[in-house]
C-alpha positions as CSV (number, residue, x, y, z in Angstrom):
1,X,0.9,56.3,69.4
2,X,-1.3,52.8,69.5
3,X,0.7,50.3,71.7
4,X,1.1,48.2,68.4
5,X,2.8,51.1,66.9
6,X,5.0,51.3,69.4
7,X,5.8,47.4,69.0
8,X,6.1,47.5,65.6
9,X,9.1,50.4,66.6
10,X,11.0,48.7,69.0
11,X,10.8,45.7,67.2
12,X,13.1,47.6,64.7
13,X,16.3,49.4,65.6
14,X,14.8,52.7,67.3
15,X,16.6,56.1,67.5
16,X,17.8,57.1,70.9
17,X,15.6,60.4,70.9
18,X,12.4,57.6,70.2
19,X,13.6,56.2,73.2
20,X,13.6,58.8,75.5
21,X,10.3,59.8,74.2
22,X,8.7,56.5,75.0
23,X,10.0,56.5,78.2
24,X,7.8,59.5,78.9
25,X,4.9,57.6,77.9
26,X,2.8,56.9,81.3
27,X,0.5,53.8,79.9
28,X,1.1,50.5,81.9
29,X,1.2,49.0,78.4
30,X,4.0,50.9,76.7
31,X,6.0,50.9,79.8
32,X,6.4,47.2,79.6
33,X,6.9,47.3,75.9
34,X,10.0,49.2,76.9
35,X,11.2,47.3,79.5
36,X,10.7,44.2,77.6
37,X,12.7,46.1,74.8
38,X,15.4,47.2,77.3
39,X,15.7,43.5,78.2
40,X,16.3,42.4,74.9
41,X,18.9,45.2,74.2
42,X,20.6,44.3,77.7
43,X,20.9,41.2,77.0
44,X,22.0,41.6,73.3
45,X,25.1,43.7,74.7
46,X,25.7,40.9,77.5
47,X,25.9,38.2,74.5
48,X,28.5,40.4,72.3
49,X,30.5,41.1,74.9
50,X,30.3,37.3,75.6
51,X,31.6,36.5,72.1
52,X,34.2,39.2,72.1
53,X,35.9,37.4,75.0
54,X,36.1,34.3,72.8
55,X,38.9,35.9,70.6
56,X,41.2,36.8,73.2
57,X,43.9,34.4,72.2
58,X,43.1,34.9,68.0
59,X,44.2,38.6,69.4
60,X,46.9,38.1,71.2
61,X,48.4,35.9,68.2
62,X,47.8,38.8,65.7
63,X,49.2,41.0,67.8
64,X,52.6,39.3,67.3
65,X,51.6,39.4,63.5
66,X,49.9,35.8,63.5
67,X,46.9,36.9,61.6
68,X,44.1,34.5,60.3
69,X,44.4,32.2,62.8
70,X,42.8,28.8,62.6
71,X,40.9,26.6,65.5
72,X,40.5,22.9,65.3
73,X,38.5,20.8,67.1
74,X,36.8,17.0,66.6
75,X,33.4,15.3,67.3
76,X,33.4,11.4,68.0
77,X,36.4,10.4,69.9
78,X,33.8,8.6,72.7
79,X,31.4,6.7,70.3
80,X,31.3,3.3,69.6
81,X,30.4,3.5,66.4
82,X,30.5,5.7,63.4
83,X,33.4,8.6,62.4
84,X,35.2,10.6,63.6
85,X,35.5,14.1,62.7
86,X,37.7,17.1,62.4
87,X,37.2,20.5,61.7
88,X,39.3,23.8,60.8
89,X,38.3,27.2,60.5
90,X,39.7,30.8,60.1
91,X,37.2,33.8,61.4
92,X,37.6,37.6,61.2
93,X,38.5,38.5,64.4
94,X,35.7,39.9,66.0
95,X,33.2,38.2,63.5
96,X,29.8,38.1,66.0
97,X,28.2,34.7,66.0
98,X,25.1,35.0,68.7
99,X,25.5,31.8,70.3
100,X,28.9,30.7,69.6
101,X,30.0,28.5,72.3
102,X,31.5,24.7,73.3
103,X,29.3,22.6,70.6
104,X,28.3,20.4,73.4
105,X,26.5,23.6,75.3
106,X,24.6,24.3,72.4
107,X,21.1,23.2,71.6
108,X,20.8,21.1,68.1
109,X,19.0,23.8,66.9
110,X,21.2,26.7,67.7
111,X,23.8,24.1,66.7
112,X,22.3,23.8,62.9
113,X,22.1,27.7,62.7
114,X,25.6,28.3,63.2
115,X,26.9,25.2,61.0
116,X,25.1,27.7,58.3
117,X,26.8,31.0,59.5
118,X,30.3,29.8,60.4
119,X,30.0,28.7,56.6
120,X,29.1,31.5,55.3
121,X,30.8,33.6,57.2
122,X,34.1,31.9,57.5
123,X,37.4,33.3,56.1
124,X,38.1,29.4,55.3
125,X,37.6,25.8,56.7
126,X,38.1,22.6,56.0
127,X,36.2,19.5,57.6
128,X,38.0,16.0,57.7
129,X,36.1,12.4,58.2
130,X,37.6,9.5,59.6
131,X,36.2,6.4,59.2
132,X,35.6,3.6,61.8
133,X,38.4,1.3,60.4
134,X,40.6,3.9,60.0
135,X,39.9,4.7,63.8
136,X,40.6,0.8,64.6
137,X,43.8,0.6,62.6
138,X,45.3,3.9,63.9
139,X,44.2,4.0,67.2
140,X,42.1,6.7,67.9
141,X,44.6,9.3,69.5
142,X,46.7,9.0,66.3
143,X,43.6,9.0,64.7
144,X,42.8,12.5,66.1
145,X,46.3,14.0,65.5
146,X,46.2,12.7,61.5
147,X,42.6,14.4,61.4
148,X,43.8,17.6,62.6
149,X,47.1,18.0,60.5
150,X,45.2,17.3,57.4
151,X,42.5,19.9,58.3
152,X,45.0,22.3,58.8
153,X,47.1,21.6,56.0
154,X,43.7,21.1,53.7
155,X,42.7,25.1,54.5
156,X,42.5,27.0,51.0
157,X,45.7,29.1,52.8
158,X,47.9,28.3,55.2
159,X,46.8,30.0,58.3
160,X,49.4,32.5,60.3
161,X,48.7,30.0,63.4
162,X,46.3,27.8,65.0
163,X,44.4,26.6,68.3
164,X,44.3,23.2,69.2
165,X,41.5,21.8,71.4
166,X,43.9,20.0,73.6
167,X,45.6,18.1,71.5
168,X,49.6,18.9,70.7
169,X,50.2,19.2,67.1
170,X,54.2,19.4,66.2
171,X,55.6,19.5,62.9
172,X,53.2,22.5,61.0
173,X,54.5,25.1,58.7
174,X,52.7,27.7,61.3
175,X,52.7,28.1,65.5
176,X,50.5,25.8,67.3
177,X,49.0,26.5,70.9
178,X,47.4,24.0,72.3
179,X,44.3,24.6,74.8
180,X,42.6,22.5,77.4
181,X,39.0,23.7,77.1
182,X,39.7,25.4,74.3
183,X,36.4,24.8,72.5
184,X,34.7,27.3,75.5
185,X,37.8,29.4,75.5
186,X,38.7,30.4,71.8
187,X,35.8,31.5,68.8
188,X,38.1,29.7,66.1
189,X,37.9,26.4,68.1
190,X,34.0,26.6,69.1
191,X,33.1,27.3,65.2
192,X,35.2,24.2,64.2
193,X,33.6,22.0,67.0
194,X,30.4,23.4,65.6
195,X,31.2,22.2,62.0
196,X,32.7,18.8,63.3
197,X,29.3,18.3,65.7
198,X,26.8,19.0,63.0
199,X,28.8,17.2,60.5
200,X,28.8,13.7,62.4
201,X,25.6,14.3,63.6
202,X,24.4,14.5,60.3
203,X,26.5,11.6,59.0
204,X,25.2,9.4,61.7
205,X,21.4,10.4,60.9
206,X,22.4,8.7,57.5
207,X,24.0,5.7,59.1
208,X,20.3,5.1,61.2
209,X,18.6,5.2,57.6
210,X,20.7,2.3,56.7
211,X,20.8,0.5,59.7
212,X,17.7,1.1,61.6
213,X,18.1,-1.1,64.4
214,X,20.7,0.3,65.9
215,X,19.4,3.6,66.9
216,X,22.2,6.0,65.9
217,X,20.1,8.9,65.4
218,X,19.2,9.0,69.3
219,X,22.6,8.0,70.6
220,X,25.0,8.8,67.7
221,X,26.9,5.3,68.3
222,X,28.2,6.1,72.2
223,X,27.5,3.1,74.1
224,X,24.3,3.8,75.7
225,X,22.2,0.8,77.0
226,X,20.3,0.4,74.0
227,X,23.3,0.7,71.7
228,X,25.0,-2.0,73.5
229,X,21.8,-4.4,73.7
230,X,21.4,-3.6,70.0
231,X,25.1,-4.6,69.1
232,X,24.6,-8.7,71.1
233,X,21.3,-8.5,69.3
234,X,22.8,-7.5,65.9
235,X,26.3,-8.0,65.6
236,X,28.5,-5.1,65.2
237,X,28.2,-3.2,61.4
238,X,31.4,-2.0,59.4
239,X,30.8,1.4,61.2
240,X,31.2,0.2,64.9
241,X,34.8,0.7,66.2
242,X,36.3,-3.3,67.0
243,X,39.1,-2.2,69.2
244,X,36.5,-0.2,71.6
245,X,35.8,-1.7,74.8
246,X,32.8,-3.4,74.8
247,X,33.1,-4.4,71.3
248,X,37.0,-5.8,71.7
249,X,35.7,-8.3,74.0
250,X,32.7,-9.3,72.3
251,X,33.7,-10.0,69.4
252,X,37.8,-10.5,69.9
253,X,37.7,-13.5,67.1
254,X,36.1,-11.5,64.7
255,X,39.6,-9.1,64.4
C-alpha cells in the first residue's frame, strides 16, 4: 500500500488483522505511521481509564440503589464583580467525556466543547445565576448554599443523590455527600463546574460589551490590578460586589 493509504487507514478505526499486517511492513515511513497510531491509541485508553475513575463515588452510590446521581458545583465565589453561578447535572454512569476534569484545569477551548457535550449528553441539569446584589445581601456563603438547593431542587427529576463540591447541603429530599476536591474527584461535579465556568464566563463577556472599561472579559471581575485601578477610575457598576473587600472600603458610604 502507498503511505497515504495507509494514513487514510489508521486514521479510521483499523481491524486488528490490518494491524498486525502493517506491522510487517519494513518502510521507515509506515513504521512511524504506526507508531504514531499506537501513540494515539495508548493514549486514548490512558484518557478513558482516566474518566472512568471519575465515577467511583456515582458507583458506589448506585450500588446502594442511589441511581442518577447529581454533582453540583459554582463558578464566581472569588470575583469582585459579576454572578455567581451554580450548576447541577445527572450523567450515565460511565458516560465518556475526553477531557472531563476540574473546570479550572481545562483550556477555554476544551472548556466550550464540553459545555456542548455535557448538554447534550446529560441525563438532566439545571444552571442557577446569582446576581451581584443578591451576593451582597446574602452573603456569599449563603449565597452559594441557596444556589445549590435550588439547582438541585430545579432538576426535571429529583435525583437518587448528589455530590457537593465542598459545600454541606442539609435539608434535601435525597442523600448528600459532600467532597473537598470534588470537582477533580467526581464526573458529575466536573460537568457541573463545566456548565457553571462556561456560563459566567459567557455572562461576563456580555457584561465587557456594556461596560468596556472595566475589562471583564480578561479578568472576569477578580480583583486583578487593572480591575482595581479601573474600579477608583470608574466607580464601581451594579455588577461589582459592595461588601467585597476592596470595594467595602472604598466605597463604605455608598451602602
Amino acid at each position: 500500500m502507498l503511505l497515504s493509504q495507509i494514513k487514510e487507514i489508521l486514521a479510521g478505526n483499523p481491524a486488528a488483522s490490518v494491524l498486525e499486517e502493517l506491522s510487517r511492513d519494513g518502510r521507515a515511513g509506515a513504521r512511524k505511521l504506526l507508531a504514531a497510531h499506537n501513540r494515539r491509541e495508548g493514549l486514548k485508553i490512558a484518557e478513558q481509564a482516566r474518566v472512568f475513575a471519575l465515577y467511583k463515588y456515582e458507583r458506589e452510590l448506585a450500588a446502594q440503589g442511589h441511581n442518577r446521581v447529581a454533582g453540583v458545583d459554582e463558578a464566581g465565589r472569588g470575583p469582585l464583580a459579576g454572578p455567581l453561578v451554580v450548576a447541577a447535572a445527572i450523567l450515565r454512569i460511565g458516560c465518556f467525556l475526553p477531557g472531563l476534569n476540574d473546570s479550572k484545569q481545562v483550556p477555554a477551548r476544551k472548556r466550550e466543547e464540553l459545555y456542548e457535550l455535557i448538554k447534550e449528553q446529560a441525563l438532566a441539569f439545571s444552571i442557577e445565576i446569582i446576581p451581584a446584589k443578591m451576593v451582597d445581601s446574602l452573603n456569599i456563603y449563603q449565597a452559594t448554599l441557596n444556589g445549590m438547593r435550588k439547582a438541585l431542587l430545579s432538576l426535571p427529576f429529583s435525583p437518587g443523590a448528589a455530590l457537593i463540591d465542598a459545600m454541606p447541603l442539609t435539608d434535601l429530599p435525597f442523600p448528600t455527600i459532600s467532597l473537598v476536591h470534588g470537582d477533580s474527584l467526581s464526573a458529575s461535579i466536573a460537568a457541573a463546574s463545566i456548565l457553571a465556568k462556561v456560563t459566567r464566563d459567557r455572562l461576563m463577556e456580555g457584561l465587557s460589551r456594556q461596560y468596556p472599561q472595566y475589562g471583564f472579559d480578561r479578568h472576569k471581575g477578580y480583583g486583578t490590578g487593572e480591575h482595581v485601578k479601573a474600579i477608583a477610575d470608574f466607580g464601581p457598576t451594579p455588577e461589582h460586589r459592595l461588601s467585597f473587600e476592596p470595594l467595602r472600603s472604598m466605597f463604605k458610604a455608598a451602602r
